[in-house]
N, C-alpha and C positions, 0 to 999 in steps of 0.2 A: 429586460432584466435591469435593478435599479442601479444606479450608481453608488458602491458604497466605500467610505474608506476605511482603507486595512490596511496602509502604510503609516508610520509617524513618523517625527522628526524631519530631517534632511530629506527620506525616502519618501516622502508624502510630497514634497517639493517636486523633488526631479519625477518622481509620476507626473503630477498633473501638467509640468513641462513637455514630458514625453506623450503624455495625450491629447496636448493641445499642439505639438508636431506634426501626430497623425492626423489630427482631422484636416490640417492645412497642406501636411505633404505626402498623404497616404493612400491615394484615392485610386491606382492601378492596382491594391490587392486583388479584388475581388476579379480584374480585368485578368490579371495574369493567372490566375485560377482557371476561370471561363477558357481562356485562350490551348490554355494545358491539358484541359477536359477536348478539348474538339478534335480540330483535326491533326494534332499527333501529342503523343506523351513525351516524344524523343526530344531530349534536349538537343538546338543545334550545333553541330562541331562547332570548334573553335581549336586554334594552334594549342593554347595554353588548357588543362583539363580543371573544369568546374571544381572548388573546393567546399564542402559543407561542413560544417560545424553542428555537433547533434550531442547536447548536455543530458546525462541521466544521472542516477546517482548508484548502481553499481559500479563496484572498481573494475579497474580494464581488465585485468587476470583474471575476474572471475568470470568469464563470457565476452564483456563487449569487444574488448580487442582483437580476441579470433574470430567474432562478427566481422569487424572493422574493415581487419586483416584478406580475409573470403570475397569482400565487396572490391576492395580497391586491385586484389588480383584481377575481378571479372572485369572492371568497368572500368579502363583507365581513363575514361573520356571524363568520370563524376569520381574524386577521391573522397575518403569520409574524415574526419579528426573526430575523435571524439574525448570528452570533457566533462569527468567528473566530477558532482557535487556530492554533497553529505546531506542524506534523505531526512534534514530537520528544520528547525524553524531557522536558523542562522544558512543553512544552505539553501532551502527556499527561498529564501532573501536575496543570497547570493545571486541565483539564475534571474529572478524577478530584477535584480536592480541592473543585470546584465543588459538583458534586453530595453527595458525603461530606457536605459541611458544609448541604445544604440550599439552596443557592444557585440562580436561575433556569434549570433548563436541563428541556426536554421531549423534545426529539430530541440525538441525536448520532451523530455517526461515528466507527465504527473504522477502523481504515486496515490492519491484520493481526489474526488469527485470537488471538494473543497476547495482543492488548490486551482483544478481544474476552469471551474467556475469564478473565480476570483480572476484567472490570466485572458479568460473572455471576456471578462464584465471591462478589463482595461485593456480592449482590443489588442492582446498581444497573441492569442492564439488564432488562425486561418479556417475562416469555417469551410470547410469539406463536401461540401453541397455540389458544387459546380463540378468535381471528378466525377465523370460517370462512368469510370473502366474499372470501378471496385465498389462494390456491394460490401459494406459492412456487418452488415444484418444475416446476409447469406453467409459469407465467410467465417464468422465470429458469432452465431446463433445468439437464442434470444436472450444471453445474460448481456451482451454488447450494451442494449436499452439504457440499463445503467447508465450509459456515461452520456447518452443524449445529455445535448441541454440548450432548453428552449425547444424541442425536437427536434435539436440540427446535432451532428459529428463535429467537434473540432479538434478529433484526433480520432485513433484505431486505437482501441483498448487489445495488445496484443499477448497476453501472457494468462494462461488460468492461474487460481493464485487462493492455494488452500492456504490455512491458518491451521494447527494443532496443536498440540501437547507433545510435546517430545519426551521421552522416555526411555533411562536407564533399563532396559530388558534383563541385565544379567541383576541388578539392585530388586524388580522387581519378582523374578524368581526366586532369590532368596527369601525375600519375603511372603512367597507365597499369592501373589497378588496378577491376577488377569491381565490383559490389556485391554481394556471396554471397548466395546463400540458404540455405546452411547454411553454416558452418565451425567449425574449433574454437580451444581458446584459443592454441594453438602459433601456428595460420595469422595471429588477430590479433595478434600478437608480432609476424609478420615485414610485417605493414599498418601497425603503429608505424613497425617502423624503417625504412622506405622513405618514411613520411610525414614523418617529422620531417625538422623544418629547424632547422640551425644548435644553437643552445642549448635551445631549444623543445621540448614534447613533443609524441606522436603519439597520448596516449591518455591521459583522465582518464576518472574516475567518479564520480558521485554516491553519497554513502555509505550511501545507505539500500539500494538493489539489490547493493552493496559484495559479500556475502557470498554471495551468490544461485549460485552453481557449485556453491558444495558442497553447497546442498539441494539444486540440482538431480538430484543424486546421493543424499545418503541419504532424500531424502524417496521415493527408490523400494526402495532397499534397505537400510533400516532405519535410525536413528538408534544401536540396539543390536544384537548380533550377538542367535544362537540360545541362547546361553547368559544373555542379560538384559547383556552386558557393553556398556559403550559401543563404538562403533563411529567414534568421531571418527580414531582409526587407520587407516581407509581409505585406502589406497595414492591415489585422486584426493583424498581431503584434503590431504595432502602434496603433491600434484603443482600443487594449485591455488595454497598458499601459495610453493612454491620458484620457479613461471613468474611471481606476480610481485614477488614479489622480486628475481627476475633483472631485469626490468623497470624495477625501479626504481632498481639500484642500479648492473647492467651495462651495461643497454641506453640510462640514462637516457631512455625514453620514457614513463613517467608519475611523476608525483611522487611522491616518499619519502610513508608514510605519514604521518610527525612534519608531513613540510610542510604535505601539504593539511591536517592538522587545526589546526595552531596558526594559521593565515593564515587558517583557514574559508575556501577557496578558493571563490568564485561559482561552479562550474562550468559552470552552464548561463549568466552571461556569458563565460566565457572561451571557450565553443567556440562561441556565435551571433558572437561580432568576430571570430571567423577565426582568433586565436587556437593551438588545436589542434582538429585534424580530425576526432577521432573522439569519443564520450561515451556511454557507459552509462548509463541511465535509464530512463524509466516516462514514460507518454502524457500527464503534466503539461507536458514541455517546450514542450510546443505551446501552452498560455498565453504563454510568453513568446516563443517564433518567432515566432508571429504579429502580437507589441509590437511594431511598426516603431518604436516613438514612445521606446520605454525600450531598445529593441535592436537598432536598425539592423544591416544586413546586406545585402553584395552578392554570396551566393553561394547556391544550392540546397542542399535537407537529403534526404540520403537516408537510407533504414530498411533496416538490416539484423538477424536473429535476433538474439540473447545467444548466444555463440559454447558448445559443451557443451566439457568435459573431456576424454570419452572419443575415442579416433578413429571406431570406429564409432559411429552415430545411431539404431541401434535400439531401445535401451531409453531414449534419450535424454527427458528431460520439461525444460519451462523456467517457467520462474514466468510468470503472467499469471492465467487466469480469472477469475471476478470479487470485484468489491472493491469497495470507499465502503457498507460493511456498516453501517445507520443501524438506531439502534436508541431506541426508546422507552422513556424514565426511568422505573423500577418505583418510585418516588418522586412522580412528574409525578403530580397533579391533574386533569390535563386529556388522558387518556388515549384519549378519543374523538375527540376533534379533533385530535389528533397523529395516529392510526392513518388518518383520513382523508385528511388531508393527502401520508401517507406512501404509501400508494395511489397517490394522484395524482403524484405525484414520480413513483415507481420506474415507471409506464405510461408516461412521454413528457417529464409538466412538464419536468423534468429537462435536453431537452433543449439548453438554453442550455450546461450544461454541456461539450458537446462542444466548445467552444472550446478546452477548457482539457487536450482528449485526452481526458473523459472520457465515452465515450459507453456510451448507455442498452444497459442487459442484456434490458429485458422484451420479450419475442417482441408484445408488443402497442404498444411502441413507435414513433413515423414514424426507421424512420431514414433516411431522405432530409431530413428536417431536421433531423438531428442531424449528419450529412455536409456539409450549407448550412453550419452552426455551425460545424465544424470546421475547414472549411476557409477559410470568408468571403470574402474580397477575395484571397487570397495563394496560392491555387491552383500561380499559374505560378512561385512561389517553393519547391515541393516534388516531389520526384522521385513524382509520382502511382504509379507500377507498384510502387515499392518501399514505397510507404508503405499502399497495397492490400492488397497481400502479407502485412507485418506487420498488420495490423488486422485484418484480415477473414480472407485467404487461407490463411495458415500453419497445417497442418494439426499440428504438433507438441502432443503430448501436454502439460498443465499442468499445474501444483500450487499449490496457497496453500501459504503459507509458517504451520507450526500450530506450530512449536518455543515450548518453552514461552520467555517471557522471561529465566527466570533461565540457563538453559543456555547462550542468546543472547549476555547481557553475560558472563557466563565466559570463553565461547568468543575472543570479543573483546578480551578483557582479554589472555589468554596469547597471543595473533598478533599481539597491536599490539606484546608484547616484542618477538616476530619482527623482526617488518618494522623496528623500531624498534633491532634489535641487539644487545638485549639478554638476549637467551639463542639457543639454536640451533634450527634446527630440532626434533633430537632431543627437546630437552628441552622446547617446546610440543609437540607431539604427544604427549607423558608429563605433561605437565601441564591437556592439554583432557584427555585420558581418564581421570585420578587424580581433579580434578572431576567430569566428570559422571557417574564410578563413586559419587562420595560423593552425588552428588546422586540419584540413581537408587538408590541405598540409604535415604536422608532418605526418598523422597516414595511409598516402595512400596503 
């Protein structure tokens, strides 16, 4: 895979420092791997008990601490710390420049297949090849593949990990209105504007799933046409940016994009207070549904798909499989008692985490208590059939989201003119594909 740079400034320095470290003083990763795969996984005693250091970016209350907690009662021999970051570009940065510089970290998670790829490409993730006492593939069935890269593991993707629509149930009875099991994005257009009241909107998003339509779409039929061209030109790319900009500008049912980003709108408070009724997002929201204490609420949440583009649902695919991709520091010291530990995570420890929506991938997993976890005390606060449905039930095809980062921020850059007014449709549609023409010429 090529080398490429995705740090600047100062951070672009201390990388190429810290990789030109590794290649002078790094060369037993691969040896303490091999070593750890053979003949024994047990770390050896010592007086003093092994410490790890394992960064993700949920908060400790919402799961990882009573993980934490679970592990260091079983194994006083390996204790865990764990260290969180904020799941954005300034906290990616953060863990990135952790490690770069040497700093304590054993485990970590990526959160996309991007991030992923990038902490490989700058040897800071352990590729996984040499453990041969866990099958990833068997454990973690065929949506794992996703996270290959280069067709090697250099973590366990351990969380399945739906994305929906969340949904005011008691807003939506008043109004008279279903909860779908499929629809498209037209249909939720007109679930806005029959839910909004008064000045209010009928429909926000969180900005991380923000973009997720349009891979829904080329992550099946190419990112590039058959000629190697970009393919951002796609008749539903357009279709995706003009519904909602209509949205925001005609329909007034979800905020201008300028608003929500300059206000950093809370979104997952603004639709648990009743607020607005609908909300795009990923199986974290249920860390905070279930704060009675930080998020009072007198209404049920129902689960509906992420609505597709197209009208027909045949080729249709939607982001979920799985995610919370944890991977072991090719830097870490302490390589055998991280891979043990990590083991035991991705089988079940883990499942504390289903509190927080993120429940265990591994077919070896109890999930009957990671469903206990999930749902806790609040059961009769959640539309049960629709929230089945989404988690477990929906048979729709999935995708991890693999687009490289740079294409990402590009792509973002020229639609936030859009939505922002400051040039036209035409001329974003000429400007993602005049990029990622130049960039897909750079990276051949």
């Amino acid at each position: 895979m090529k080398k490429k740079r995705w740090l600047t400034g100062f951070t672009s320095l201390v990388l190429t420092a810290g990789l030109l470290a590794g290649c002078s003083g790094n060369g037993n990763n691969s040896t303490a791997a091999t070593e750890s795969a053979g003949t024994s996984n047990t770390p050896a005693q010592s007086s003093a008990p092994v410490t790890l250091k394992m960064w993700g970016g949920v908060p400790p209350e919402s799961g990882p601490q009573q993980v934490i907690d679970q592990w260091n009662k079983e194994h006083p021999e390996i204790q865990v710390e764990y260290v969180r970051f904020v799941n954005d570009d300034d906290g990616n940065l953060k863990l990135d420049t952790a490690m770069i510089t040497g700093q304590d970290v054993d485990l970590f998670v990526s959160y996309t297949v991007s991030h992923a790829a990038k902490r490989v490409e700058s040897g800071l993730a352990l590729d996984l090849s040499p453990f041969t006492d866990y099958n990833i593939d068997e454990k973690m069935g065929a949506d794992a593949a996703s996270w290959k890269i280069d067709g090697k593991y250099y973590g366990v993707p351990t969380t399945k990990s739906p994305f929906f629509i969340a949904l005011n149930k008691d807003a939506l009875d008043a109004a008279g209105l279903p909860v779908p099991k499929e629809w498209t994005w037209d249909e939720l257009r007109e679930y806005a504007k029959k839910l909004k009241t008064g000045s209010g909107y009928g429909f926000i998003q969180n900005m991380e799933p923000f973009v997720d339509p349009i891979d829904s779409v080329l992550s099946q039929e190419g990112y590039t046409k058959a000629d190697g061209s970009s393919n951002l030109d796609h008749p539903l790319v357009t279709k995706w940016l003009e519904t909602l900009n209509t949205m925001m500008k005609e329909d007034k049912t979800t905020p201008p994009l300028g608003e929500q980003l300059t206000s950093k709108m809370p979104v997952e408070q603004v639709f648990l207070s009743g607020e607005v009724p609908m909300l795009n997002i990923g199986a974290w929201l249920l860390r905070s549904s279930n704060n009675f204490t930080d998020f009072p609420r007198d209404f049920k949440i129902a689960f509906a798909p992420v609505p597709r583009l197209a009208d027909s649902a045949d080729s249709y695919v939607t982001r979920g499989g799985l995610g919370d991709y944890i991977s072991i520091n090719a830097k870490s010291k302490k390589q055998e008692a991280a891979w043990e530990f990590l083991k035991w995570y991705s089988d079940g420890g883990m499942a504390p985490m289903a509190a927080g929506g993120r429940l265990p991938a591994s077919r070896d997993a109890n999930q009957d208590d990671a469903l206990k976890s999930l749902l806790g005390d609040k059961s009769d606060t959640y539309d049960l059939d629709s929230l089945m449905y989404v988690m477990f039930d929906n048979t729709t095809p999935t995708y991890v989201r693999s687009l490289a980062q740079e294409v990402m921020d590009m792509r973002s850059q020229e639609y936030e003119k859009y939505f922002l007014g400051s040039q036209t449709i035409d001329q974003t549609i000429s400007a993602m594909v005049k990029r990622h023409n130049e960039y897909l010429k750079q990276n051949k």
